[in-house]
N, C-alpha and C positions, 0 to 999 in steps of 0.2 A: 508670764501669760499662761491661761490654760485655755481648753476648748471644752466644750459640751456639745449634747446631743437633743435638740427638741422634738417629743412629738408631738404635732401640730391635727388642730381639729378644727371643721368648718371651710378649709379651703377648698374654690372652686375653678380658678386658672391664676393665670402667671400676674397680672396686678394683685391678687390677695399674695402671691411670694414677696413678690416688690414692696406691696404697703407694709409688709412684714420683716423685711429685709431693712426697711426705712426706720420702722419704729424699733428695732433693736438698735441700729448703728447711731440711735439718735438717744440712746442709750448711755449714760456716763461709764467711762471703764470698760465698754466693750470696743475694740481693733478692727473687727469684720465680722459680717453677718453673710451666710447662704441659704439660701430656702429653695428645696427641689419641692415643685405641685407633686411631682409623681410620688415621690415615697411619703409627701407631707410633713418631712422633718428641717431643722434650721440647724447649721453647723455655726456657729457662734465660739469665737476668739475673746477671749476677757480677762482683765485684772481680776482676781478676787480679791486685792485689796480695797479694791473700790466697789464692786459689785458682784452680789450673789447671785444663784440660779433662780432663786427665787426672786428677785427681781425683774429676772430674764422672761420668767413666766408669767410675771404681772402686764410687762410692757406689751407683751402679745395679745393677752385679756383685755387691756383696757381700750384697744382698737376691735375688739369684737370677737375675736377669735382664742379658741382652747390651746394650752403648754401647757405641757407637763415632762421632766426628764426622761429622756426615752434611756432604756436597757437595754443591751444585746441581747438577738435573739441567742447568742452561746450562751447565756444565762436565765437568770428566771424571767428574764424580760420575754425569752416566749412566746409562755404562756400571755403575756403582759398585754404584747403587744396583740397576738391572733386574737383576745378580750376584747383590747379596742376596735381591733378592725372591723369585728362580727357585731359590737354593739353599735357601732357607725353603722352598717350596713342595714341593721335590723332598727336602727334609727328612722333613715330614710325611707327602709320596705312602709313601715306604717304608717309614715305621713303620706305616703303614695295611697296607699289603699284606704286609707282617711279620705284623700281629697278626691279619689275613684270614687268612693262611698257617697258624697254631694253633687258629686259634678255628675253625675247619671240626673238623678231627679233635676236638678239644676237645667241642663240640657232639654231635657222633653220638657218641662213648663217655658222655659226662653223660648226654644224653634220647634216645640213640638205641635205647635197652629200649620205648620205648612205640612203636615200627615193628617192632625187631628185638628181639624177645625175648632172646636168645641173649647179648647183649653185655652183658646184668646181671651174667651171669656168668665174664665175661674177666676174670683172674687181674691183681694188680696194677691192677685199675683207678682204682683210687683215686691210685695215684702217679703211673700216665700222665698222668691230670689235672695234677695238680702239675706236673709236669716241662714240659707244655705252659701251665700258665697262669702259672707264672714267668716267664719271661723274656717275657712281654704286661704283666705286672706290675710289674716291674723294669727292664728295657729300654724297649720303647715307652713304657709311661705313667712314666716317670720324670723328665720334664718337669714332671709333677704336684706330684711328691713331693718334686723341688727348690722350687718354687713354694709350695708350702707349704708348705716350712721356711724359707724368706726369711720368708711371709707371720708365723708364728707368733716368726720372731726380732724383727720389726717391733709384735709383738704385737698384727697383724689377720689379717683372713681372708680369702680371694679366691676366685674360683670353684676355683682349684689345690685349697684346702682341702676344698672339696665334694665335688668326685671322688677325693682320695685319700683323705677320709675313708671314703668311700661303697665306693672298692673295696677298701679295707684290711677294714671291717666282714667283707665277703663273704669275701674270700681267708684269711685270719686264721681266720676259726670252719671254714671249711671243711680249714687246716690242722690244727686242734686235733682236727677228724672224725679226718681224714688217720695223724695221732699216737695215736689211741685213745683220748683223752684225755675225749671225749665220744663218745657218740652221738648221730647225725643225719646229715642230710644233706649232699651237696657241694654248694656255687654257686661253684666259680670260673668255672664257664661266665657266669654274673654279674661279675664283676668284671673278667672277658676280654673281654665283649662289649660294657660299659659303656665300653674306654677305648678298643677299635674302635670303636664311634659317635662317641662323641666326636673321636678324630682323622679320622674322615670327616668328620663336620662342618667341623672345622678346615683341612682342607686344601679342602672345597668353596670356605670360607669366603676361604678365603686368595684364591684363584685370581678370585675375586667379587671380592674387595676392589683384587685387580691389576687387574682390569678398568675398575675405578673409577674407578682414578687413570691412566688410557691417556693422555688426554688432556695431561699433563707430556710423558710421550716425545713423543706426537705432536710437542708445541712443540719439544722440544729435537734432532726430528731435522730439523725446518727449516733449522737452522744446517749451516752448511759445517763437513768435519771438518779442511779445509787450506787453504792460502792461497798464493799465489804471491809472494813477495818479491821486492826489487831488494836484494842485497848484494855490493858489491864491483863493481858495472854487470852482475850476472848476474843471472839469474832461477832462486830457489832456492824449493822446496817446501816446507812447515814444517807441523806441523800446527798448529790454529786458536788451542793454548792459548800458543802460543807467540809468535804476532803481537805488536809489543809499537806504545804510542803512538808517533806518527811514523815508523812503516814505510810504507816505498809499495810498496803492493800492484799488482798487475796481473790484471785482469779478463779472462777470454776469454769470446767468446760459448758460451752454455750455461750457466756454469759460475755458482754463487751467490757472491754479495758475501760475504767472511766476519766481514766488523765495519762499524763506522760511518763514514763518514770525507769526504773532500772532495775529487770530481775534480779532478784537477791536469793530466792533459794528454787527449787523443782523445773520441770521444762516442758515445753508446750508445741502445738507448730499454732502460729496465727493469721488469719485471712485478712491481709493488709490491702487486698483490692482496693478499697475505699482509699486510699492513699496513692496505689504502688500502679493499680491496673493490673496486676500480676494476682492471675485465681487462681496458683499454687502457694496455698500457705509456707509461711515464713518458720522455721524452727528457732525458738527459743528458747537460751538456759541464762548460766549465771551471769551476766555482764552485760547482758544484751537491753540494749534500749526495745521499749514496746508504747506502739502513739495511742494516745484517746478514741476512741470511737471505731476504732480495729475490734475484730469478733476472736475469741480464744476458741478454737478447734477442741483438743480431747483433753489434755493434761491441766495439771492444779499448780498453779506456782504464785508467787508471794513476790513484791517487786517495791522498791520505795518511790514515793511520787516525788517528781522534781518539777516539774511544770502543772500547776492548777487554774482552775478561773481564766479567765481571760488569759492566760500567756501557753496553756495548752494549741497545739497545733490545730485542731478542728476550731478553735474560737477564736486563731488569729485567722482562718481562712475565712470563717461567717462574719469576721468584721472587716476584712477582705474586701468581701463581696459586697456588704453594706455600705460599705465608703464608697464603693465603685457603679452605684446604683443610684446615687443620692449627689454620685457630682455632675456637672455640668460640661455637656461639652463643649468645644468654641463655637460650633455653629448654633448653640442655644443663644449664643450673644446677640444674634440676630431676631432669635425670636421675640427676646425681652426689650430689644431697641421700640422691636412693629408694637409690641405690648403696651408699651409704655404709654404710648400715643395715641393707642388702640379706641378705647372708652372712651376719653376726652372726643376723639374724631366722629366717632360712631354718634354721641348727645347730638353733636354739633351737624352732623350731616339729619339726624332725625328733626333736631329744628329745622336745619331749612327745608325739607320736607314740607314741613308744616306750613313756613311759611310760601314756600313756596305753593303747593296746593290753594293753601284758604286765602292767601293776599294776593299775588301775583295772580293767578289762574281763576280763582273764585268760585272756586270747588265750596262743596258746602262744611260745614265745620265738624261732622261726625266724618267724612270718609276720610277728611285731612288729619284728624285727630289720630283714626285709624290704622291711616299708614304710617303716620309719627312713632306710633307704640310698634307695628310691624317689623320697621329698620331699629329701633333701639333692640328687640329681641331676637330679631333673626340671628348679628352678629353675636360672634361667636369666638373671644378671645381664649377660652378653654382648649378648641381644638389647637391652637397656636401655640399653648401653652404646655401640652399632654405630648406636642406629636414629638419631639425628643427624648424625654424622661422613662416615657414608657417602651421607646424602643431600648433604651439603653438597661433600665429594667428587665427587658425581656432578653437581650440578647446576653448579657451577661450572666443571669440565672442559667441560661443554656450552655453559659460556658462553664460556671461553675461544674453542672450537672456532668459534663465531660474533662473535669480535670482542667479545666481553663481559666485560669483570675486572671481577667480584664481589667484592670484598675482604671477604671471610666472612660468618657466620652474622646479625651483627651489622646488615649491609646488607639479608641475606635477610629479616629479619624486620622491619627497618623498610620498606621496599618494599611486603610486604601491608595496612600500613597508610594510606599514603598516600592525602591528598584533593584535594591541586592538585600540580600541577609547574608553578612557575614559571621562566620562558625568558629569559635574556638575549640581546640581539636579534643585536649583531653577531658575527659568526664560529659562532654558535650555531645560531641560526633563519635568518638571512645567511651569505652566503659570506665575509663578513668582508673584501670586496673591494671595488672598483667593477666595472659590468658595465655593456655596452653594452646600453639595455632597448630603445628605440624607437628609428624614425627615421623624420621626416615629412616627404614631398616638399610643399614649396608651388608648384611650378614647374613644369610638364607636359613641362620641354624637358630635365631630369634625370631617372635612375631615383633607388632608393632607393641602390642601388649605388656610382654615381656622386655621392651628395651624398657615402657613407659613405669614397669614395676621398679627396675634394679633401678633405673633415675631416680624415683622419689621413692623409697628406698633412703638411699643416700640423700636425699635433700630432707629429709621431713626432722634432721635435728637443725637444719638453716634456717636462720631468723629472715633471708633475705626477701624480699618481693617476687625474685625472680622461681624461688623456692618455693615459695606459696602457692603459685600457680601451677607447678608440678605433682604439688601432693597434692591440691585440689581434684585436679584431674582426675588424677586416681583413685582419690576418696569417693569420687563420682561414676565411676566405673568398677566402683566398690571392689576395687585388688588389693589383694591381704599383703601388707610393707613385710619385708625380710627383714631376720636381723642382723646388724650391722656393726662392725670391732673397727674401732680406731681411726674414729671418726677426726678428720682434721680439713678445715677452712681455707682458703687462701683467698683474703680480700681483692672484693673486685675484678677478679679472676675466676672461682669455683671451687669443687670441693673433691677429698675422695674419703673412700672409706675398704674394708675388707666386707666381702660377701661372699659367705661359702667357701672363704679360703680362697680367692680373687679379690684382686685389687682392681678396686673400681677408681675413675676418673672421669667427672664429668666438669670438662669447662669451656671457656669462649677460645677463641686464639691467642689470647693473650698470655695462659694456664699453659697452653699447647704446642707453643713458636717454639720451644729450647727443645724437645724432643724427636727422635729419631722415623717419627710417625710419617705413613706414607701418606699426605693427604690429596694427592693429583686425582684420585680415581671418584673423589667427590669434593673437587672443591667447586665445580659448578654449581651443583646443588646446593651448596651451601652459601655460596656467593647470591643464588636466586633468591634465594630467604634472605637474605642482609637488604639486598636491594627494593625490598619490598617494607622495608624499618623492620626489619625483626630481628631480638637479639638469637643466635643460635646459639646450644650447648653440645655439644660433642660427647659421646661416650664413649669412652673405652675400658674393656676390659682386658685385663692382662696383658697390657702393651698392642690390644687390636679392637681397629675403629669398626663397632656394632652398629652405631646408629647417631642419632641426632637429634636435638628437640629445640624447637623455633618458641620462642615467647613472646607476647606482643600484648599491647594495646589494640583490643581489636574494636572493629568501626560497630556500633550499635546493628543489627541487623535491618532494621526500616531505616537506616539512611540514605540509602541508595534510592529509595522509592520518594522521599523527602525531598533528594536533592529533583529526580526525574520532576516532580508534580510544579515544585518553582520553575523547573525554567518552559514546564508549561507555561504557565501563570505570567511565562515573560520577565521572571525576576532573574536578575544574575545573583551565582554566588559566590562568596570567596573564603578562605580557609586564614585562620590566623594561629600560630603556635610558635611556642617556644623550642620544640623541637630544631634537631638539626633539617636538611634541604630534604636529607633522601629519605626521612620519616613522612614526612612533612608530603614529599610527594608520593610519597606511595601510599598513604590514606587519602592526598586527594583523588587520586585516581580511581582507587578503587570505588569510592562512595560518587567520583560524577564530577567533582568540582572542579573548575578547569584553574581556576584565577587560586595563590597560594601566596602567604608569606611565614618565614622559616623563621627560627631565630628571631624572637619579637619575647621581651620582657615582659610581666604582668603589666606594666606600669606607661608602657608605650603601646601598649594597644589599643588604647584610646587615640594615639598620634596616627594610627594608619585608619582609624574611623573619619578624622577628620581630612584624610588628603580624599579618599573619599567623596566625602562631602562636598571638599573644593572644587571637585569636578562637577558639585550641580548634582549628586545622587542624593536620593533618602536612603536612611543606612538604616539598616536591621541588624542588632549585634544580637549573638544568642551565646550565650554562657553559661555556666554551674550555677552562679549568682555568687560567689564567695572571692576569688581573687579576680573575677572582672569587671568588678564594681564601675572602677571609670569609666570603661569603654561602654558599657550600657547605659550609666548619666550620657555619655558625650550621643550617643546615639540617636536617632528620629526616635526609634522605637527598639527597647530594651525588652531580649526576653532573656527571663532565667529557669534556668531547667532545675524545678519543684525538689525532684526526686527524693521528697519527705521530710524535707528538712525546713526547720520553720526561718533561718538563714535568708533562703531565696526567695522569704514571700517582705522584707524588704528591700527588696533590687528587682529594677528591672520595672516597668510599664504592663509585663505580661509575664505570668507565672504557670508554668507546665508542673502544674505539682506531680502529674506522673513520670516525667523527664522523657517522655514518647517523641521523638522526633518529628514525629506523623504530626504531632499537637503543634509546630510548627506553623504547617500547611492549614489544618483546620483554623488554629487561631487569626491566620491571616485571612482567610474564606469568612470565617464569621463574623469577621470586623466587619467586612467589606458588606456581607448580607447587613448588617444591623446597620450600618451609615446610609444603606438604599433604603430602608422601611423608614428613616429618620427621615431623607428627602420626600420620599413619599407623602410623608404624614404632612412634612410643613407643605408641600405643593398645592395638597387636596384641601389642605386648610385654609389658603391662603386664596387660593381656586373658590372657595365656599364662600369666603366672605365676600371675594370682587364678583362675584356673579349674583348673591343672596340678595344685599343691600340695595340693590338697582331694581330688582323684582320689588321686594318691602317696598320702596320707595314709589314705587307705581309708574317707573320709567317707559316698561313696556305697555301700561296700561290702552293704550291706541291700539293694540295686537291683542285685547282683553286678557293681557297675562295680571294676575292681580295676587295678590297674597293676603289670606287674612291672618291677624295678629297670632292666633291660637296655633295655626298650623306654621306658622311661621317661626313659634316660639318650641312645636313639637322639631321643626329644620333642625335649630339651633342645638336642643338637647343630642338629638341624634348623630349630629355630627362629633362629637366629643366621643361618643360610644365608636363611631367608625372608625378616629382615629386610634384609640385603644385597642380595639379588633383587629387591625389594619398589623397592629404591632405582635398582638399576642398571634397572630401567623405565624411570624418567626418562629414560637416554638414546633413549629414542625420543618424547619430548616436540618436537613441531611448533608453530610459531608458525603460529596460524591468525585471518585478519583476523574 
């Protein structure tokens, strides 16, 4: 089986997903079909042994509506797609200001007798009309009237069907006037002003919904549109989709990285913000990995590409993002249940209207007709159909824009649930490193400086971890290493060497238990750093203890402020590591977390998610995304900490590509904002139609509450726009501590 991607033209609420959703899965060869109104695309499951895309594109056309294979905006899709969206939009603008263009004159010759007496009596006024409300009726709204002959060959009904029911009613009787046929009144000023509002609506709506989805370009103009190549020993320009694996590229200061790849010669510092959140550039030389869409600061270097197209880091994020925009979340399943029913109920309540009015009651047959058209166009299954998509839309774009992949509705809704988030320790809650933490003088004749030189010093020909951290230190406090005669190792233990014609010694107690060394006078000290998970190394020179340096794992700096904001929020937290008791507790401590477990394998950390569970919690696991795979599936809600690696943007429900712990707390806040704008939207939707249809219908008419068709059908469009507004709020949602 494979999947594709449709972009989808012509829809206008959640029965055109469904009719569309139907006519695919009705489809030979195709598994599943999904169709989101908001982004207007179909995610489609299929054999291509049995069926092509271009079949997939047909069966959508031949119910009345555009497909065509959609592209990622990571590629030249784009351009592709922002073409579509702006030609849809500028679609619509015209047929608005077309049917503005008739329905003015239109207007003042219909009702312009109750201003201007005189025009009751203009000659031919009855065909002017015609002549002006035909082509608003057959032109402009003839999107309708396709729409609702797909829907009725499909043998359902879709909003298309309510408005061309509704203005057919009005244009239709007021032709029959027009012919002589009857007596009565004109309203095509009704049925002209009905599919002006509507496409106002629609083109509001449109322009809303681009706003929505900004945050895709945004992502996709971060990418470089060209690349510099070496072919032939020249330096050839190409654009980006052209780069192919194992070109070598050439960097100039300024200019962005255009793929993924691995410097091979000269060196750089690069501004990995966009990735890292960190606005001190990154230094780079020969080995070093460098991602797409990162900025090269000053230097020239030349690197071979290994991730291009689609599998670079920036265009597995923007299709990330897309997937997580375009899926459904479970409370949508409600909306499309009321959808389904929606139209069908709405014909069916406009008939008995009707009859109700002209048979039972004996109302006359224009006011009955009236309100018939009224209730068919006030409802309003768009707003119903828009008010989760587009919040999911919006709130996701937002998370993108802060480093946040929300992998859809699905996330969003498990997030406002959550009672604990549990933390695995290293790379998560830890830098996943060693780090130099302390360093104590016991010897008034060195500084701290000075022990930290003659240490690394002697470690900087050690391959070990613990070694690494020592000459970092130093390399960072920029102190010039000594040099060093006869240098020797002792596994797992430490190291010594000669300096200055002194024999140095730096080790744990393990190195140090068989000698003659006084350590009573600091083995508090040194027992307080053990106890707190840090390994310590001892230094001696010439048979006497100088000093000491503590190594550690140390706790990200915002963790503390992370763990503080959850147990605002009421979450509990807990700590999972494979460390031993006393690491284990001395980073929960310091970072907040009361609840810990010690000694837990990668592979049974999913076992302590689900006792958990058993107690009735929603669990929030948060890991690297690399060995805590299981415990993030087993989880309510998986997150994985990004930290630039294209790894953790398959694992996990929620992706911190800056690895911010803070993103955490945010990502839980913004869920929780975007599932309220979701309630909101279906509330006030749902609120619109049970209050609208009873007005249309002329229920209050005894109270002279009355609705005429035109302004009722202006109700309908504007709600769809409220709902989309209602959503694009949220982008000005702040994380506030």
């Amino acid at each position: 089986m494979e999947t594709c991607t449709l972009s989808l033209k012509g829809m206008h609420c959640s029965s055109c997903s469904q009719l569309i959703e139907m006519a695919l899965r009705k489809t030979p060869g195709v598994l599943s079909a999904s169709v989101n109104v908001g982004t207007e695309r179909a995610f489609v499951e299929y054999d291509p042994k049995v069926v092509k895309v271009s079949a997939l594109e047909e069966a959508v056309k031949k119910i009345g509506y555009g497909a065509e294979k959609y592209e990622s905006a990571a590629g030249a899709g784009q351009s592709r797609e922002k073409e579509r969206r702006e030609e849809e939009i500028k679609k619509i603008k015209s047929k608005f200001f077309f049917s503005v263009a008739l329905s003015i004159p239109l207007v003042i010759i219909s009702m312009g007798m109750f201003v201007i007496k005189e025009i009751e009596d203009i000659p031919g006024r009855a065909w002017m009309q015609l002549i002006l409300a035909a082509p608003i009726e057959f032109y402009a709204g003839w999107q309708f009237f396709k729409g609702f002959w797909g829907a009725l060959r499909a043998r359902t009904a879709n909003m298309d069907s309510l408005i061309a029911i509704g203005t057919s009613a009005a244009f239709l009787y007021s032709l029959v006037v027009t012919l002589g046929l009857v007596e009565g009144e004109l309203y095509y000023e009704i049925a002209a002003l009905l599919i002006t509002f509507v496409l106002l609506g629609k083109w509001l709506e449109a322009r809303a919904k681009g706003k929505a989805s900004e945050a895709i370009s945004a992502l996709a103009k971060l990418q470089a549109k060209s690349a510099i190549i070496i072919r032939d020993d020249k330096e050839v320009e190409i654009p980006i989709e052209q780069v192919q694996v194992n070109d070598i590229v050439v960097v100039k200061p300024g200019q962005k990285i255009p793929v993924d790849g691995i410097v091979i010669d000269g060196h750089s510092s690069v501004d990995e913000s966009m990735v890292t959140g960190e606005s001190i550039p990154v230094e780079k030389q020969k080995g070093d990995k460098v991602i797409g869409a990162t900025i090269n600061s000053t230097g020239v270097f030349t690197f071979r590409a290994i991730k291009v197209g689609s599998e670079t880091l920036i265009a597995g994020i923007i299709k990330l993002v897309e997937d997580a925009q375009a899926s459904k979340a479970p409370i949508q399943r409600f909306a499309d249940k009321v959808s389904a029913y929606f139209v069908p109920t709405v014909i069916a309540l406009a008939l008995i209207t009707f009859v109700t009015w002209f048979f039972i009651i004996g109302n006359a047959f224009v006011p009955s007709m009236l309100a018939f058209i009224a209730v068919l166009v006030i409802a309003c299954p768009c707003a119903l159909g828009l008010a989760t998509p587009t919040a999911i839309i919006t709130g996701t774009g937002l998370g993108a824009k802060m480093g946040i992949l929300i992998k859809g509705g699905e996330a969003l809704e498990a997030a406002r649930k959550i009672d604990v988030v549990v933390f695995d320790k290293t790379g998560t809650l830890t830098f996943g490193k060693p780090t130099l933490a302390d360093i104590l003088v016991f010897d008034k004749k060195y500084s701290s400086e000075k022990v930290l030189q003659i240490a690394a010093s002697v470690e900087k020909n050690s391959e070990h971890p613990l070694a690494s951290a020592i000459v970092k230190a130093a390399q960072d406090k920029k102190i010039e290493f000594l040099k060093i005669n006869n240098f020797s190792s002792v596994s797992g233990k430490g190291v010594q060497a000669e300096v200055n014609n002194q024999m140095i010694i730096l080790g744990n107690r393990a190195m140090l238990e068989n000698s003659k060394l006084n350590f009573s006078n600091f083995e508090e000290k040194i027992s307080n750093l053990e106890k707190q998970g840090k390994t310590v190394m001892t230094l001696v020179v010439n048979d006497q203890i100088i000093g000491a340096l503590a190594v550690a794992d140390l706790p990200k700096p915002e963790a503390k402020q992370a763990i503080t904001n959850l147990k605002k929020m009421k979450i509990k937290t807990f700590l999972i590591t494979g460390d031993n008791q006393r690491t284990a507790k001395a980073v929960a401590v310091e970072v907040g977390i009361e609840n810990f477990v010690a000694e837990v394998l990668p592979q049974n950390k999913a076992e302590e998610v689900k006792k958990l569970q058993a107690g009735g919690m929603k669990v929030s696991f948060v890991g690297d995304g690399i060995n805590d795979a299981p415990a993030l599936a087993q989880a309510n809600l998986g997150i994985a900490m990004g930290t630039g690696t294209d790894v953790a943007l398959e694992t996990g429900q929620i992706v911190l590509v800056k690895g911010n712990l803070m993103d955490v707390v945010r990502a839980i806040r913004l869920s929780q904002a975007t599932f309220r704008k979701i309630v909101q939207n279906l509330f006030w939707a749902l609120i619109y139609n049970i209050a609208g249809i009873p007005i249309a219908a002329g229920v209050f008419a005894f109270a002279g509450i009355t609705l005429r068709p035109e302004f009722a059908g202006l109700a309908m469009a504007l709600s769809s726009v409220s709902v989309v507004s209602n959503s694009l709020l949220l982008r000005r949602w702040q994380f506030k501590l």
